[in-house]
Every structure is written in structure tokens, then in C-alpha cells.
C-alpha positions as CSV (number, residue, x, y, z in Angstrom):
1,X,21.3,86.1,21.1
2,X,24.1,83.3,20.6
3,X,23.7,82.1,24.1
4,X,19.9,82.0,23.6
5,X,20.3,79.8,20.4
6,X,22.7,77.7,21.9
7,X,20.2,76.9,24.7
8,X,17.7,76.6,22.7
9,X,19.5,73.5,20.6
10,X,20.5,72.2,24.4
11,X,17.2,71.8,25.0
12,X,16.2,70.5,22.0
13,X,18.9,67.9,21.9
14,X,18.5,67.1,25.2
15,X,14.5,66.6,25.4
16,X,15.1,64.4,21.5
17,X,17.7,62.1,23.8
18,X,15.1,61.8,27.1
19,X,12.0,60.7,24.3
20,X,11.3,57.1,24.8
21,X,12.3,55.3,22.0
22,X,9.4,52.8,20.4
23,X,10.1,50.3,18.4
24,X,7.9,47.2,18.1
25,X,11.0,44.8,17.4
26,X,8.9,42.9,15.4
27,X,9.4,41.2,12.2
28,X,8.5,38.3,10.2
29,X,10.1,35.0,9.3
30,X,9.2,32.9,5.8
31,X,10.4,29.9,4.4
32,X,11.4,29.9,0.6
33,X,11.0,27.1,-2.1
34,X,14.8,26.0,-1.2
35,X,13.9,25.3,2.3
36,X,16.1,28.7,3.6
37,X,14.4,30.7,6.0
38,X,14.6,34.1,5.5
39,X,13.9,37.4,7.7
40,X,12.4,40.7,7.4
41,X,11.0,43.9,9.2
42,X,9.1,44.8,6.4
43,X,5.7,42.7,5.7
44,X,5.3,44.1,2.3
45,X,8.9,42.7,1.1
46,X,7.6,38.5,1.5
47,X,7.2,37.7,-1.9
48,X,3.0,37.2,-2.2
49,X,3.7,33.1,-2.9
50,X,5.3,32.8,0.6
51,X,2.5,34.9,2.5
52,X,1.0,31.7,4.0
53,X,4.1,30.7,5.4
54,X,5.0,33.8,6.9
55,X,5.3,33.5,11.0
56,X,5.8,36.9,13.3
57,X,8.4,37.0,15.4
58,X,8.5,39.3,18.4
59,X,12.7,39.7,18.7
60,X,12.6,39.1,22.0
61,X,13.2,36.1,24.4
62,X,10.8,33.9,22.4
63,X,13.0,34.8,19.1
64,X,14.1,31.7,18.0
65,X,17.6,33.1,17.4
66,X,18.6,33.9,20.9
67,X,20.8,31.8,22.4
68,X,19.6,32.0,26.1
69,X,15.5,30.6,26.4
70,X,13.4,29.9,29.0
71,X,12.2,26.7,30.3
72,X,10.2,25.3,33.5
73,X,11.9,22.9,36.0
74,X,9.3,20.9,37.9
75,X,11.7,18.4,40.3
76,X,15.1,18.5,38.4
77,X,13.1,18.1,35.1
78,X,13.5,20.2,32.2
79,X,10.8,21.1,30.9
80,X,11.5,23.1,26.9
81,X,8.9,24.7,24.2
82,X,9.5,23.4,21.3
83,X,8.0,23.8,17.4
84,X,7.4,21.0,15.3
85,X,6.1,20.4,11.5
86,X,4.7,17.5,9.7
87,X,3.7,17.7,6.4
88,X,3.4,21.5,6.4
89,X,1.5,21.5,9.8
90,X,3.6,23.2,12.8
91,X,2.1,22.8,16.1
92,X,3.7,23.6,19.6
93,X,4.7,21.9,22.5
94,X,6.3,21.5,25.7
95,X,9.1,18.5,25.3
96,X,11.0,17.0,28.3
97,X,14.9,17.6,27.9
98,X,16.3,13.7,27.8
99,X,19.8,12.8,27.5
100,X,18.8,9.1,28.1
101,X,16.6,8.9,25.2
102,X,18.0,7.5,22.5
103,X,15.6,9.8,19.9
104,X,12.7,11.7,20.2
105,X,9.2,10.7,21.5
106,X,5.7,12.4,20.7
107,X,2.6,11.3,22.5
108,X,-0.2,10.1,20.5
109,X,-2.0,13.0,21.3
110,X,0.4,15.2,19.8
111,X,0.6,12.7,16.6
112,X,-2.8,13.6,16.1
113,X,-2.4,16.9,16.4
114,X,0.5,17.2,13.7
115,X,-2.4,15.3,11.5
116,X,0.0,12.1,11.7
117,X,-1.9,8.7,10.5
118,X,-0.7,5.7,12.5
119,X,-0.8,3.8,9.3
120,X,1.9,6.4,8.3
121,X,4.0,5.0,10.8
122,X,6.6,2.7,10.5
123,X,6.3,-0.2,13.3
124,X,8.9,-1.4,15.8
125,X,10.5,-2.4,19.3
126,X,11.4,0.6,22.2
127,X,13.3,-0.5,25.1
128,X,12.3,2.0,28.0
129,X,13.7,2.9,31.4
130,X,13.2,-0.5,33.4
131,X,13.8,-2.5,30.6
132,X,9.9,-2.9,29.3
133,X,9.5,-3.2,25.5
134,X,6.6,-1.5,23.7
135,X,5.2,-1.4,19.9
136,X,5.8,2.0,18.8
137,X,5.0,3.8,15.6
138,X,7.7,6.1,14.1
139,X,8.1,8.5,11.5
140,X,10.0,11.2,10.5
141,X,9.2,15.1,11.0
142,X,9.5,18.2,8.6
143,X,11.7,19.8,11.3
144,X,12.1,20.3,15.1
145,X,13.1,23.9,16.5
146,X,14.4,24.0,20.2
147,X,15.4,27.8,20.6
148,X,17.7,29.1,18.1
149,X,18.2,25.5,17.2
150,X,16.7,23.5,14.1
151,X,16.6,20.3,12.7
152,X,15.1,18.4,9.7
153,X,14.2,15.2,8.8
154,X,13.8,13.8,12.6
155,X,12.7,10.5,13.6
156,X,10.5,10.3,16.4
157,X,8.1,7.3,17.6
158,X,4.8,7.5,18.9
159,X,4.3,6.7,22.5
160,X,2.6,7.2,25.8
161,X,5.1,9.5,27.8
162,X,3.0,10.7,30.8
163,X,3.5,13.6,33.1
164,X,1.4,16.2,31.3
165,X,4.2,16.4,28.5
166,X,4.3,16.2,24.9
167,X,7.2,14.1,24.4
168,X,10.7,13.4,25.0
169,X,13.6,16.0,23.7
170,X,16.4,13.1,22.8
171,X,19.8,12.3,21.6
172,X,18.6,12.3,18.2
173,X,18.5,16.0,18.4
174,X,20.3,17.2,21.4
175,X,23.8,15.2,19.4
176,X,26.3,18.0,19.0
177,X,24.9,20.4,20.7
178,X,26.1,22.7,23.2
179,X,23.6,23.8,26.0
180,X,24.2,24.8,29.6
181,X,21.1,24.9,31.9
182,X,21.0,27.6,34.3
183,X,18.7,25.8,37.3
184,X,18.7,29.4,39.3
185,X,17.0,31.7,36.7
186,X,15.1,28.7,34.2
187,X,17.0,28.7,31.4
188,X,18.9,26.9,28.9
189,X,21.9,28.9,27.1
190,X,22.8,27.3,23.7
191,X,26.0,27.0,22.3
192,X,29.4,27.9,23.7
């Protein structure tokens, strides 16, 4: 009868450890009145004033907090999602990564999108590969978030960037930062 039991326990342990596990790995992300970004796996624990700026996150390679995150090379050119807000409007879009580029570029497309008003925007001089210099409109974004990486208060200007991009991913962000782009498998690791 012991032996039985003891099978009996085997099988039951063993046939709990086969079970697929689920677990949707989702959870949800919301910004406070401080500006900190909090984190939870439970919808019902975002305080109700925050609800409408509550964003789900899926934990997995889109999670903003990994540090490895794919991006498309077309022709040695790195191509990067990328998450930005203006006056409470977040919109996405696909940024080229630019060391050369002194700070950050949106097409006026884009501008629009993000609900920017060119009157809004300050006016001045951009020197650009080949030496041409253009009028340009800038201004200065809520926030810009490149993977697991965010930052406020950036100045971008307003400008015709071709190629079927949104803009220009420069120094203005990229400063300090620690990436490594892995050309074989299309992506970027962040940090060390």
C-alpha cells in the first residue's frame, strides 16, 4: 500500500512539473505626479487619477527595460524604435542611430504628429553633412525612450530627414551611453 502511495505522489509530482506553465508576463506601467514611473502586475493597484496614463507592457523583448533590443539595418544604417512625448502626447517612431548628429532631428511630419505648432518653435541655423545650412525650428520634448533608456527635456529641431525615417537618434541623447550593436542578429545591447 506504501509503494502504491508513493507512486501515486510520483506521478502527481511528476505530471504538476510536465504542465506547461502560463503566465501572460504582462503588466502595466504609469507615471505619477513626481514624474517617477512606477510598475505593476496588478491593474487594479494604479491609483484611479493615473488610469489615463497607464501603458501595458508585454515583459518581453519590447519591455523597455531590457537591455538587448531589436533594430533593422538597411545598408550599414541603424535603424531604432523609439517613444516620444510632447505635451502629454506619446507617439512612436522609427529614429536613425547618428553619432554625427550633433542632437536630435524629427521630421515635420512627425512634429505634427506630436501636435507640435511651428510657431512653438524656436528658430535657427543647422549645419548638415556637406556643409548646407537650413532654417530649422526646435523645441524641446517631454521625454525620449530608446530601449531601456530615457530622457527628458530633449532638444530636437524640425527638419526634412528623408529615407522613410522619422528622425535622427543624436549626440544629444546617445552622450554617455553605452551601447554595442550586434550587426549579425539586429540588435543593439545597452549598457556595459
Amino acid at each position: 500500500m506504501q509503494r502504491v502511495t508513493i507512486n501515486v505522489v510520483l506521478i502527481v509530482a511528476l505530471a504538476a512539473l510536465l504542465r506547461p506553465l502560463t503566465a501572460s508576463g504582462e503588466f502595466y506601467q504609469y507615471e505619477d505626479e513626481n514624474g517617477s514611473v512606477n510598475f505593476t502586475d496588478d491593474k487594479s493597484k494604479i491609483p484611479k487619477k493615473f488610469k489615463k496614463k497607464q501603458r501595458i507592457r508585454d515583459g518581453g523583448a519590447s519591455d523597455p527595460n531590457n537591455s538587448v533590443m531589436s533594430v533593422r539595418i538597411v545598408k550599414n544604417q541603424v535603424l531604432v524604435p523609439v517613444t516620444l512625448a510632447y505635451r502629454g502626447k506619446e507617439v512612436n517612431a522609427t529614429f536613425l542611430l547618428d553619432t554625427g548628429a550633433t542632437n536630435c532631428t524629427i521630421t515635420p511630419s512627425l512634429a505634427n504628429r506630436l501636435n507640435i505648432n511651428p510657431e512653438d518653435a524656436n528658430k535657427g541655423l543647422a549645419q548638415v553633412v556637406g556643409g548646407g545650412v537650413y532654417v530649422v525650428g526646435s523645441t524641446n520634448l517631454d521625454y525620449i525612450v530608446v530601449g531601456p533608456n530615457r530622457k527628458y527635456d530633449v532638444t530636437v529641431s524640425v527638419i526634412l530627414t528623408g529615407n522613410n525615417i522619422d528622425g535622427l537618434l543624436g549626440m544629444n541623447f546617445l552622450r554617455d551611453m553605452r551601447y554595442h550593436i550586434d550587426f549579425a542578429s539586429n540588435t543593439i545591447r545597452w549598457g556595459d
